[in-house]
C-alpha positions in Angstrom: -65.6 -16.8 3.2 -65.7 -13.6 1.2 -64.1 -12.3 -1.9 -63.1 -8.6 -2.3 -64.1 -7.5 -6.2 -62.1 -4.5 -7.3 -63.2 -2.4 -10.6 -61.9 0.4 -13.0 -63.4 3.5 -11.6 -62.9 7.2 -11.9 -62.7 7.8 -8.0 -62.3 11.6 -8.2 -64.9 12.8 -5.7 -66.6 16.1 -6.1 -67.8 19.0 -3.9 -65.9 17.9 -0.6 -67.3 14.2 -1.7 -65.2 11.3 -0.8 -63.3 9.3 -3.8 -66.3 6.3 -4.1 -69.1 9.3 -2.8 -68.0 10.7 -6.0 -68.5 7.5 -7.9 -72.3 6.6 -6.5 -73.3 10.4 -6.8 -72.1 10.1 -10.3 -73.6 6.9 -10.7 -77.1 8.3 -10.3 -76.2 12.0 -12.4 -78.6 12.1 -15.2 -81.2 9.7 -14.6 -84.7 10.7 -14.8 -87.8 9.0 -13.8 -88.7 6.3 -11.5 -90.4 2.8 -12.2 -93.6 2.4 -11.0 -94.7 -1.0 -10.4 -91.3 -3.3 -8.8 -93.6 -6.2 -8.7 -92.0 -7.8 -12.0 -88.3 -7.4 -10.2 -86.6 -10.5 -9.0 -85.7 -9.4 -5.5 -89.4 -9.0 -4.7 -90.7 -12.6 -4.0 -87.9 -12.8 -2.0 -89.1 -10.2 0.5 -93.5 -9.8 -0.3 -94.7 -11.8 2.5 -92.4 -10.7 5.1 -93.9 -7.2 3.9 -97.8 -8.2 4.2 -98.2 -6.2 7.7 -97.5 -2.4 6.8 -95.4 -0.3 9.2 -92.5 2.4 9.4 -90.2 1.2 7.0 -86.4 2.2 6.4 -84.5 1.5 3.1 -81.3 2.1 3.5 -79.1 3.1 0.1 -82.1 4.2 -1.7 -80.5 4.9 -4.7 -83.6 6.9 -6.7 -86.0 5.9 -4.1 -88.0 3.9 -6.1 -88.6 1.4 -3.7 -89.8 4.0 -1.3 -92.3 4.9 -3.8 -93.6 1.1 -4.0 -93.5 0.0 -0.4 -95.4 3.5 0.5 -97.9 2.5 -2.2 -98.4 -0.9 -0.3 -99.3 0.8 3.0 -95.9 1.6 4.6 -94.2 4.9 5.9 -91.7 4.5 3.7 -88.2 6.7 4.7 -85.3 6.1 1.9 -81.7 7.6 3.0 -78.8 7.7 0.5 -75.2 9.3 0.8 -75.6 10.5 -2.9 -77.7 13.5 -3.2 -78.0 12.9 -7.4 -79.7 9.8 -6.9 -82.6 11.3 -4.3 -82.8 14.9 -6.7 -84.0 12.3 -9.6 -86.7 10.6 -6.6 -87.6 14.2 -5.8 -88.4 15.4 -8.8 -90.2 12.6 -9.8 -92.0 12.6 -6.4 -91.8 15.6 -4.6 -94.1 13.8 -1.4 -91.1 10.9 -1.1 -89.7 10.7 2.1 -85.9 10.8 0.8 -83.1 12.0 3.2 -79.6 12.1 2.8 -77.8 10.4 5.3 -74.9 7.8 6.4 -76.6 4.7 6.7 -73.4 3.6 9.3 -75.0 6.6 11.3 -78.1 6.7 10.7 -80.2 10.1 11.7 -83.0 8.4 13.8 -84.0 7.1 16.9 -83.6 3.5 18.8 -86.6 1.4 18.0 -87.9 3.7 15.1 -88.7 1.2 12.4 -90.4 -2.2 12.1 -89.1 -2.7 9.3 -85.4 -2.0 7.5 -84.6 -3.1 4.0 -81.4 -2.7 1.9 -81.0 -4.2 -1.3 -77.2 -4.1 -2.2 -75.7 -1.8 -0.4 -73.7 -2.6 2.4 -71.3 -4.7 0.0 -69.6 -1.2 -1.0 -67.5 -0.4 2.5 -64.2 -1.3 2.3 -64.7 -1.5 5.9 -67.5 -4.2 5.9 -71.0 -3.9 6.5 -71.1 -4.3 10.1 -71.3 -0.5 11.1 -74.1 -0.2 8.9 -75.9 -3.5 10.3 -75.4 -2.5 13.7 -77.0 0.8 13.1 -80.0 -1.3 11.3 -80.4 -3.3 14.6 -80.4 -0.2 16.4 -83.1 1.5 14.9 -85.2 -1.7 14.6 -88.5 -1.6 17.1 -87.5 -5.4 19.4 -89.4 -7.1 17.0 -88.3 -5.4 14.1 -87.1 -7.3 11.0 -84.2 -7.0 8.6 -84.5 -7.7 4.7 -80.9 -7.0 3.5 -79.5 -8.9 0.3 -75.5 -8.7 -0.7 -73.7 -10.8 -3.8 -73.3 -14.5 -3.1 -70.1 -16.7 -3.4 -72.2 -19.2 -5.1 -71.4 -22.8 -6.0 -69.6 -21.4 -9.6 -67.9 -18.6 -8.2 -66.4 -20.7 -5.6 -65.1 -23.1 -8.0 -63.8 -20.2 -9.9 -62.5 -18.7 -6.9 -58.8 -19.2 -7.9 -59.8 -17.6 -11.6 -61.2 -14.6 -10.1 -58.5 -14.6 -7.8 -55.7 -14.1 -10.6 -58.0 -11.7 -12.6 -57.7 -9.4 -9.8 -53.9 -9.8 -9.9 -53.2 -8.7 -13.4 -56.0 -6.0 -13.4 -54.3 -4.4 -10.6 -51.1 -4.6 -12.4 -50.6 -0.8 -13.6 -48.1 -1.7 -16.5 -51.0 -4.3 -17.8 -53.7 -1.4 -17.3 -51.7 1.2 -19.4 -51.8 -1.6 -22.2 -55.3 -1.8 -22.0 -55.6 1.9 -22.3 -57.2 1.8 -18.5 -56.4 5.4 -17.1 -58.8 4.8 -13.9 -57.6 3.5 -10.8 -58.0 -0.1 -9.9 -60.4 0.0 -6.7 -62.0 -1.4 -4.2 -66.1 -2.1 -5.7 -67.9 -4.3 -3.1 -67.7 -7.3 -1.3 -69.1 -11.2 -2.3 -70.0 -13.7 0.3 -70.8 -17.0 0.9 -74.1 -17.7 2.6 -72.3 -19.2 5.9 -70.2 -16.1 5.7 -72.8 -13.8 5.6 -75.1 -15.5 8.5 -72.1 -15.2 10.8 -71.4 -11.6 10.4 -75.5 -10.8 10.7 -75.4 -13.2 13.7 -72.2 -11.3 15.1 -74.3 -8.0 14.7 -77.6 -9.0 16.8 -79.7 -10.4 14.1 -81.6 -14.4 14.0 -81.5 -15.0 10.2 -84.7 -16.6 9.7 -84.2 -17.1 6.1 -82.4 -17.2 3.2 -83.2 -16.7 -0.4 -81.7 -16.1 -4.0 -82.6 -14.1 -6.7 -80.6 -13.4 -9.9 -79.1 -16.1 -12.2 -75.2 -15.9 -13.1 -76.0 -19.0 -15.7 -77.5 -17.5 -18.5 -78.0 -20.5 -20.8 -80.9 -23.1 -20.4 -78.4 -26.2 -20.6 -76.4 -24.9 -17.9 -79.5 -24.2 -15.7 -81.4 -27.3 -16.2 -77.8 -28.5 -14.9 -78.0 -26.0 -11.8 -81.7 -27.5 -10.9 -79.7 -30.7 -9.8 -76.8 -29.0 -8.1 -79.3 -26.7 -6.1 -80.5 -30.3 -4.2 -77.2 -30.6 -2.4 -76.0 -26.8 -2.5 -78.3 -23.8 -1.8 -78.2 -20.5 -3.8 -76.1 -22.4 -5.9 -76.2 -20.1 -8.9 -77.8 -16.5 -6.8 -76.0 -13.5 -7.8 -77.4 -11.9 -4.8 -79.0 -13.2 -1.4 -81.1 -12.2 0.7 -81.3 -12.4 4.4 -84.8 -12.0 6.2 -83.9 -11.3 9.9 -85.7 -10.5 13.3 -83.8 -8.5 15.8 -82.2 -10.5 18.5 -79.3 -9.5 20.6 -75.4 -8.4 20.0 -72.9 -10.7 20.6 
């Protein structure tokens, strides 16, 4: 089960750029600095153990390249490939000595069994294709017993019961009458893709990978009533309240 989420965005694309190119290259325009120590960030206990051995590691959609930057400092040759050139300029010139290279990670520039390791951390959500071109490519440049860490938004528990809300929210924004009133002079567009878990196992299992686990990190409930409340649901229904998941695989073999 997935839900497509569509968003307001200026999707003018710039120097021979693509319409969303534009919007990640634009996305990253400005910035300046990277973070030093990701220890603190929710996604990492999701992911540190699995990351204990270092090797040749591949993000893919490194944004800034900060998490190149943290995984190298932990021992790993660290490669980060992004398709928007503003958000690896900011990496470089922060860190002229990262490995950042701009690339399509649906065709990536490297060879079979480079990496023991590939991580993406909200990425593949954004093709309005699906992610399985880009998962595919992960599998291929994965050594045999390479692993996958690769974490998209979850249909949780709540947004599943507020399936048919989101559902009709979608409706009216795309209603171009409704967005005038609004004063909305963006285009209504495809922004990325939410799954459930089940959904999400199926299309990884579809694309060579054994999900070994699964794991959630963000909180959509903000208040403490409502997450004392989750603590109970989360018994019976897994990532019940993640925003995102993330799947730790090993490389098996394509269906």
């Amino acid at each position: 089960m997935k839900f497509a989420e569509y968003d307001y965005r200026d999707v003018q694309g710039a120097d021979g750029c693509s319409a969303m190119d534009g919007v990640w290259d634009a996305h990253w325009r400005g910035r300046q600095g990277l973070k030093g120590d990701l220890s603190d960030e929710p996604l990492w206990p999701t992911i540190r153990e699995h990351l204990r051995t270092p090797g040749r590691l591949l993000e893919a959609g490194c944004g800034t390249g900060q998490w190149v930057q943290f995984l190298g400092g932990l021992g790993h040759d660290a490669v980060g490939i992004d398709y928007a050139p503003s958000g690896l300029e900011v990496g470089r010139a922060h860190n002229p000595s990262l490995n950042l290279i701009q690339a399509d990670f649906r065709s990536l520039p490297f060879d079979d069994g480079s990496f023991d390791y590939v991580v993406s951390f909200g990425a593949v959500e954004h093709d309005i294709e699906g992610p399985e071109d880009a998962l595919r490519e992960f599998h291929r440049v994965l050594k045999p017993d390479g692993k996958l860490m690769c974490s998209v938004p979850c249909l949780n528990l709540y947004r599943t019961i507020g399936y048919p809300l989101l559902a009709i929210r979608k409706w009216l924004k795309c209603r171009t009458m409704l967005r005038r009133l609004r004063g909305k002079t963006a285009p209504f567009v495809f922004y990325e893709y939410i799954w459930s878990p089940k959904g999400y196992q199926t299309i990884l299992s579809q694309c060579g990978f054994n999900v070994l686990a699964m794991h959630g990190y963000g909180n959509v409930l903000k208040s403490r009533p409502t997450q004392l409340l989750d603590a109970i649901a989360a018994r019976v229904w897994p990532l019940s309240s993640a925003h995102m998941m993330m799947a730790i695989c090993e490389k098996g073999q394509i269906a």
